[in-house]
C-alpha positions as CSV (number, residue, x, y, z in Angstrom):
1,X,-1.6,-23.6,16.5
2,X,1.4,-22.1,18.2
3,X,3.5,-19.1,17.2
4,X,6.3,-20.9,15.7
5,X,3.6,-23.0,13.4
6,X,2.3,-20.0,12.0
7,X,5.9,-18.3,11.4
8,X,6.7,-21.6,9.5
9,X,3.4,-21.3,7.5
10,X,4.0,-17.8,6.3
11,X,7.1,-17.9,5.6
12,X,6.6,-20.9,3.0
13,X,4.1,-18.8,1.8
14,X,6.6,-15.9,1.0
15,X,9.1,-18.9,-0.1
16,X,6.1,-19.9,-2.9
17,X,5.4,-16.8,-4.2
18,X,9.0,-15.8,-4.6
19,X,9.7,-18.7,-6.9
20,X,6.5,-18.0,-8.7
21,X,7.4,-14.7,-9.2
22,X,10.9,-15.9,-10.7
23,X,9.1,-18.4,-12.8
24,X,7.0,-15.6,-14.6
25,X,9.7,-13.3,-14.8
26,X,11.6,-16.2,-16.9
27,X,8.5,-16.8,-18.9
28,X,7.6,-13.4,-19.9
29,X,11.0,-12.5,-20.5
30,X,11.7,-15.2,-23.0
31,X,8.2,-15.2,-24.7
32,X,6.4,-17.7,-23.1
33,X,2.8,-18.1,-22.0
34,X,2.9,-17.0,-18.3
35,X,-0.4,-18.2,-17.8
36,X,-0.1,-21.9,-18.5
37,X,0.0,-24.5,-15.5
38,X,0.4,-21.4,-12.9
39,X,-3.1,-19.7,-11.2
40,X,-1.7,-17.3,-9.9
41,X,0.7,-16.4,-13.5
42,X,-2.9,-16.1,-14.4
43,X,-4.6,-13.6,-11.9
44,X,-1.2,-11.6,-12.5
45,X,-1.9,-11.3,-16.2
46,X,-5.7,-11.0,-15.8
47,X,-6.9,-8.4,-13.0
48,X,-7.0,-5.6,-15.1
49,X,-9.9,-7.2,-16.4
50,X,-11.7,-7.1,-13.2
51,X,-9.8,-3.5,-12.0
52,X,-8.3,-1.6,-15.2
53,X,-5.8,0.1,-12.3
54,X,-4.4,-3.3,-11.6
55,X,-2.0,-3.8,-14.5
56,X,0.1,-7.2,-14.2
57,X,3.2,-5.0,-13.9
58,X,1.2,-3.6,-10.6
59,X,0.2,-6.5,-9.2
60,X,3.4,-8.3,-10.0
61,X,4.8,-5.6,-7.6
62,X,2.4,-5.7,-4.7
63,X,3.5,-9.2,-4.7
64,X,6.8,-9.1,-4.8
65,X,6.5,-6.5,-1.9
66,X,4.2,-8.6,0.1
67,X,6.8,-12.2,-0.6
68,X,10.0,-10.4,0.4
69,X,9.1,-9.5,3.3
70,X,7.6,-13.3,4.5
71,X,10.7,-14.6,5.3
72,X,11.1,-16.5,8.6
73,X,14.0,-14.0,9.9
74,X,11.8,-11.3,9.3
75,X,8.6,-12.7,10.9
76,X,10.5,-13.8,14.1
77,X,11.9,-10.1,14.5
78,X,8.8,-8.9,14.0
79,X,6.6,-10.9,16.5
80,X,9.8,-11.2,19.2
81,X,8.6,-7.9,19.6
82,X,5.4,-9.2,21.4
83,X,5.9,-11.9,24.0
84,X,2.8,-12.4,24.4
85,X,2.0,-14.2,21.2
86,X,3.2,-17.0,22.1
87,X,0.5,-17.3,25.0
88,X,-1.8,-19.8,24.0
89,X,-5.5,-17.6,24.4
90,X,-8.8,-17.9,23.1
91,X,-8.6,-16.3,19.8
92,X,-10.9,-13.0,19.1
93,X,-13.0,-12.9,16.1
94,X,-11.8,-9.6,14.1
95,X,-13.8,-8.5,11.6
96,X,-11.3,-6.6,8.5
97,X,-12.8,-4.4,5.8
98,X,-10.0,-3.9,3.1
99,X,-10.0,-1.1,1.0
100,X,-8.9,-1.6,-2.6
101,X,-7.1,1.3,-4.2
102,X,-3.8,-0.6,-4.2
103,X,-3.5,-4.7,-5.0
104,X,-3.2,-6.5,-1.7
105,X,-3.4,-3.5,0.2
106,X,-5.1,-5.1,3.2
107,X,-2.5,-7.9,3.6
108,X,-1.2,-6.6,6.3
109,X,-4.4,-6.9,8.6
110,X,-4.8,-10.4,7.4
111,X,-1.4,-11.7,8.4
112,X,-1.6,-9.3,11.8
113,X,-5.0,-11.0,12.8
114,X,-3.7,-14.6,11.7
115,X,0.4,-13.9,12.9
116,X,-1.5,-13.2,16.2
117,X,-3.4,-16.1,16.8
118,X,-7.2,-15.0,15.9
119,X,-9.6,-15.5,13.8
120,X,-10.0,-13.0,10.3
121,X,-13.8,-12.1,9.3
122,X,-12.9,-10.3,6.4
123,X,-15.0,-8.3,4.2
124,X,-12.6,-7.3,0.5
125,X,-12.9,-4.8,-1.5
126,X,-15.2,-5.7,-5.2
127,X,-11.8,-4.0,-6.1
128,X,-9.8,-6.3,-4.8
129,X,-11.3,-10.0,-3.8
130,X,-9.1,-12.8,-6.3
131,X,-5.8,-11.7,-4.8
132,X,-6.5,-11.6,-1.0
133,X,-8.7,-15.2,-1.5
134,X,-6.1,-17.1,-3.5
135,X,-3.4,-16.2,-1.1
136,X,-5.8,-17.1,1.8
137,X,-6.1,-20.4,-0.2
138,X,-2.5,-21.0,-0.8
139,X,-2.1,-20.5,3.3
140,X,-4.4,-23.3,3.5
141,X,-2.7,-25.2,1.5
142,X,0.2,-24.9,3.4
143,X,-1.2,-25.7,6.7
144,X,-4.7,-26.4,6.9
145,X,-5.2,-25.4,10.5
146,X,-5.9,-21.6,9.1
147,X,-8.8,-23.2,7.3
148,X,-11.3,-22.6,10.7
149,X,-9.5,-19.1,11.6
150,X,-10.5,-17.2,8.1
151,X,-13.8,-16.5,6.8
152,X,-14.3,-13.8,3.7
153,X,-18.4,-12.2,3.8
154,X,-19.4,-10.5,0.9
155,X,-22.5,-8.9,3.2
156,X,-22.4,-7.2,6.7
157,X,-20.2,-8.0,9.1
158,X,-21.8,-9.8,12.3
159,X,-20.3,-11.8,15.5
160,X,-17.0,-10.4,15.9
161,X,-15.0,-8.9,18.9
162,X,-13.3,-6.0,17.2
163,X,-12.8,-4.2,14.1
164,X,-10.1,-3.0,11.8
165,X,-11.9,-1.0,8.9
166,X,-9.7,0.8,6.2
167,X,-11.3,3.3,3.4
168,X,-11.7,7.3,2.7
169,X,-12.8,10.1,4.7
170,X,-16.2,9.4,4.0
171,X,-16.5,5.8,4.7
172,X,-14.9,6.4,7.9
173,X,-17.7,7.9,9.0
174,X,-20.2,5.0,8.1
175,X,-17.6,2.9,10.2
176,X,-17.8,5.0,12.9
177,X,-21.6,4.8,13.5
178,X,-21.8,0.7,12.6
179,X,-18.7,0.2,14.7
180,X,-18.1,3.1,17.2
181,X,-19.2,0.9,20.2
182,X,-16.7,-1.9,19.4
183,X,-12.9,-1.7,20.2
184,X,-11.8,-0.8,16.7
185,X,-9.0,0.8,14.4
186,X,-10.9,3.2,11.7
187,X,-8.6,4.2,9.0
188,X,-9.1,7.5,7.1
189,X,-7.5,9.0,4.0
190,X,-3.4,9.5,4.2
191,X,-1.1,10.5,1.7
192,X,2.6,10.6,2.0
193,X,5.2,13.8,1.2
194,X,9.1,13.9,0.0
195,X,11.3,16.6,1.0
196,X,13.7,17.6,-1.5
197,X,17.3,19.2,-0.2
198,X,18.8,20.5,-3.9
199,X,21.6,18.2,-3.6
200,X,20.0,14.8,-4.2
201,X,21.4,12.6,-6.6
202,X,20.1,11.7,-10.4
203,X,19.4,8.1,-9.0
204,X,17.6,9.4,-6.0
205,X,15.4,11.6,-8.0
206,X,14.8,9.0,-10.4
207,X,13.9,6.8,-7.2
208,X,11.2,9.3,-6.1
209,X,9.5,8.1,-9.3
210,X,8.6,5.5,-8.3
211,X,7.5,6.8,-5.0
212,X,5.2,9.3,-7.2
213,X,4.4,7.2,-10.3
214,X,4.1,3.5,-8.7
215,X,0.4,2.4,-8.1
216,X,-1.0,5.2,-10.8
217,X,0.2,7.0,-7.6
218,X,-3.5,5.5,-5.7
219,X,-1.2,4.6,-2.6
220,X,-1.8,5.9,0.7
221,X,2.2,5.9,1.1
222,X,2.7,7.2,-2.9
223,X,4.0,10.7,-2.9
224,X,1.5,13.3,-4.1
225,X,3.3,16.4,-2.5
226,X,6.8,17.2,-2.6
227,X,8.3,20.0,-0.4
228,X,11.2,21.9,-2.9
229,X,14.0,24.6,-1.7
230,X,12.7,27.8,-3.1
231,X,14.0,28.8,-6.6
232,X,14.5,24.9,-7.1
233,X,14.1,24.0,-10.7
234,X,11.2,21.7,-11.1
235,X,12.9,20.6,-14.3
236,X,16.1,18.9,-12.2
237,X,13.4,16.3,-11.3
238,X,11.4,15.9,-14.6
239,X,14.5,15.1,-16.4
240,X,14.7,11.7,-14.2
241,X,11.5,11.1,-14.9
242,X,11.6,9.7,-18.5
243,X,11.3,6.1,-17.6
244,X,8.0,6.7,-16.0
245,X,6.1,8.1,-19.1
246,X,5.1,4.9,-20.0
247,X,1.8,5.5,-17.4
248,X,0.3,8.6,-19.9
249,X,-0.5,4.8,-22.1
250,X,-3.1,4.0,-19.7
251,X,-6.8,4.7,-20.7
252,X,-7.8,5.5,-17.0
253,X,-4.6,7.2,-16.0
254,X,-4.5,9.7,-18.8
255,X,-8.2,10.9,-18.6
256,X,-7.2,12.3,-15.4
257,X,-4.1,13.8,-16.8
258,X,-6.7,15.4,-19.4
259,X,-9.2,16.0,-17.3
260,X,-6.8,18.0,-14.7
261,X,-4.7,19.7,-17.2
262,X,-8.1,21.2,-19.1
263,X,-9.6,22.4,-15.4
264,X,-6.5,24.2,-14.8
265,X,-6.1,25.7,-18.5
266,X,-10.0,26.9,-18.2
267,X,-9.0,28.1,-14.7
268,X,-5.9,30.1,-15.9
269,X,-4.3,28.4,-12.9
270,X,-0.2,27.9,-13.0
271,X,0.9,24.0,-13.7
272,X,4.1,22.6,-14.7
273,X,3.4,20.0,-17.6
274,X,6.1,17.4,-17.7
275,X,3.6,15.2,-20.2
276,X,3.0,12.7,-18.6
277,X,2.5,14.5,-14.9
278,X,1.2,18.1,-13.8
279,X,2.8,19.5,-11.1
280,X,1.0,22.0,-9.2
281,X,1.7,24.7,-6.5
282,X,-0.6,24.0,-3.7
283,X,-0.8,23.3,0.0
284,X,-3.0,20.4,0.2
285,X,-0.9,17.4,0.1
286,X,-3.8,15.2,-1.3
287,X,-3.2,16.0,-5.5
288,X,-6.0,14.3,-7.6
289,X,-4.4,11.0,-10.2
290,X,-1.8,12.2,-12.5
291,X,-1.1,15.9,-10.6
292,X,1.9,16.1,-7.7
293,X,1.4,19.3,-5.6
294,X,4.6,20.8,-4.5
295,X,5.6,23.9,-2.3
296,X,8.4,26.2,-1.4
297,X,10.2,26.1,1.8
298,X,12.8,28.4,3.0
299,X,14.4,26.5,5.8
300,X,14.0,22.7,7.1
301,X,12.7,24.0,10.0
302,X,9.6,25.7,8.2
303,X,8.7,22.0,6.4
304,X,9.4,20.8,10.0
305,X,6.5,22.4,11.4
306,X,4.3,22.1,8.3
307,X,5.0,18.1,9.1
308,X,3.8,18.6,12.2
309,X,1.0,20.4,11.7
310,X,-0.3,17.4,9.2
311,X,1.1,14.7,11.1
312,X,-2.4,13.0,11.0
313,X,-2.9,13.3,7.3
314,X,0.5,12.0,6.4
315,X,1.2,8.2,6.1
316,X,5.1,8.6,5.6
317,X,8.2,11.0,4.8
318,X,10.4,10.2,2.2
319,X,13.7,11.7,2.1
320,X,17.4,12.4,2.5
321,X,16.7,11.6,6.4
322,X,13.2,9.7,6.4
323,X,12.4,6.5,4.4
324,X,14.9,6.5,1.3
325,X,14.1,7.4,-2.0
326,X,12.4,4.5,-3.9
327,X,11.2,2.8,-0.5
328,X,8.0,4.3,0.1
329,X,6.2,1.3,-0.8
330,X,8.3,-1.3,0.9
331,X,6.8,-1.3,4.3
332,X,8.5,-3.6,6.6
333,X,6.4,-6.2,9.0
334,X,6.5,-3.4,11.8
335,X,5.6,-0.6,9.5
336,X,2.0,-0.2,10.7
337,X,-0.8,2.1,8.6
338,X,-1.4,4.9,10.6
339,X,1.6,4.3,13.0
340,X,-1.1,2.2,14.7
341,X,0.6,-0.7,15.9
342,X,-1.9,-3.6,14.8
343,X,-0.6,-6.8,17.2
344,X,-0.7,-4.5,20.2
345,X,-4.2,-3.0,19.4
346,X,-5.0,-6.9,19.3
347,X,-2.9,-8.2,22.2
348,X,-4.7,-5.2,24.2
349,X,-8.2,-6.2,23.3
350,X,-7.6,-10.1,24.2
């Protein structure tokens, strides 16, 4: 199958699960039953069941990100970025283990692998298996030549050429013994920062909501740490926050707001409690479910450095002059995990 074939193929894809996305919007919105003649209405309203993190309104968005992207213009930039692809070569077998703390999350290896030309041994999350397999499916569908290039394993991975493995700190170190001697990408734990100015805008603050709050903030690219000018009013940002206290309703979500806010009472430790969301001072950048660490700087050089100095436990900057407010989780195609560049790590390895 050549490079243009599997452009095509995609981009329906994305074409399909825009329209399917529009149809549920019309259906919830004027009180219909999203779930009748439509599968995937159904796994939208129903993974919660299967992953109480994955509300519909959650995967609903991992969707929409995933289809708005998978349009042929933006598929052709992308890969015209790699002549090479459209070199007919025997395709590698790469073996994928997908994390699951987000819907979808490992999307982006699948359509790398398959955007490339090789063949996907993937190995899902128990998180996160209906998603990934119906939209495999619904490739299929389109063009049936992906049929013989994807295969999903529920046990070890075995006969493959590389490896593209994705999970915490801890699993990366299971990875790194099982896969160490294979040409591999071994993904650890990231978490992404915003750096406030003073002057931002109510609608950019209200935008870094969903930066923090989107996800139950599980994202590697959510915001857990924001970097504030000192003697900035932490209640300047609250204030924008009210349309995001909707997530203290969820079972899982507020234990951890509980949970955290009774460790730091016991503690006598200082918190700001906005009710839905403690914000701590602290100088980790990793904040546990339903806290957002923040910290003091006295000039942009200072938060400069400090980026510097975590460059390789940050996943990305949002900002007045990084990603905008509101973006962090809508990567483009050539946004790579890691700032490791996927198709090159592959094209290398061929």
């Amino acid at each position: 199958m050549d490079l243009e074939k599997r452009i095509k193929s995609f981009a329906l894809l994305g074409e399909i699960l825009r329209n399917s996305l529009n149809e549920y919007h019309s259906e919830t919105n004027s009180g219909e039953n999203g779930n009748e003649g439509s599968p995937l209405h159904s796994l939208i309203d129903n993974q919660h069941t299967h992953n109480p993190w994955f509300t519909s309104e959650n995967v609903r968005m991992a969707i929409s990100s995933i289809a708005n992207e998978l349009t042929e213009e933006n598929l052709v930039k992308w890969t015209s970025a790699y002549p090479g692809l459209e070199k007919q070569r025997k395709p590698l077998r790469v073996g994928v283990i997908m994390a699951g703390n987000i819907p979808l999350v490992g999307f982006h290896d699948f359509l790398s692998v398959l955007i490339s030309g090789n063949n996907l041994i993937a190995k899902t999350s128990s998180k996160d298996t209906e998603l990934i397999t119906f939209i495999s499916n619904l490739l299929i569908s389109i063009n049936p030549g992906f049929k013989d290039s994807i295969e999903f394993t529920e046990g070890i991975l075995t006969h493959f050429d590389t490896v593209i493995a994705t999970g915490s700190d801890n699993s990366s170190r299971y990875f790194d013994y099982y896969f160490g001697k294979y040409p591999n990408i071994i993904r650890k734990n990231r978490n992404s920062i915003a750096i406030i100015e003073g002057d931002e805008s109510d609608d950019e603050l209200k935008d870094l909501g969903t930066d923090v709050f989107s996800y139950f903030g599980l994202g590697c690219r959510n915001v857990s740490k924001i970097y504030v000018p000192v003697g900035y009013d932490l209640e300047t940002i609250a204030r924008q926050w009210e349309n995001f206290k909707g997530v203290i309703n969820h079972t899982k979500y507020a234990n951890n707001y509980d949970y955290n806010k009774a460790v730091y009472l016991v503690n006598k430790e200082p918190f700001f409690d906005t009710g839905n969301l403690l914000m701590k001072q602290n100088t980790n950048i990793s904040s546990p479910v339903s806290v957002l660490y923040f910290e003091y700087y006295e000039s942009q050089d200072a938060v400069k450095q400090q980026k510097e100095l975590l460059k390789n436990k940050i996943q990305c900057v949002v900002g007045k002059h990084y990603i905008p407010f509101g973006k962090a989780q809508l990567p483009h195609l050539w946004d790579y995990a890691d700032g490791i560049d996927t198709i090159e790590f592959l094209q290398k390895k061929i």
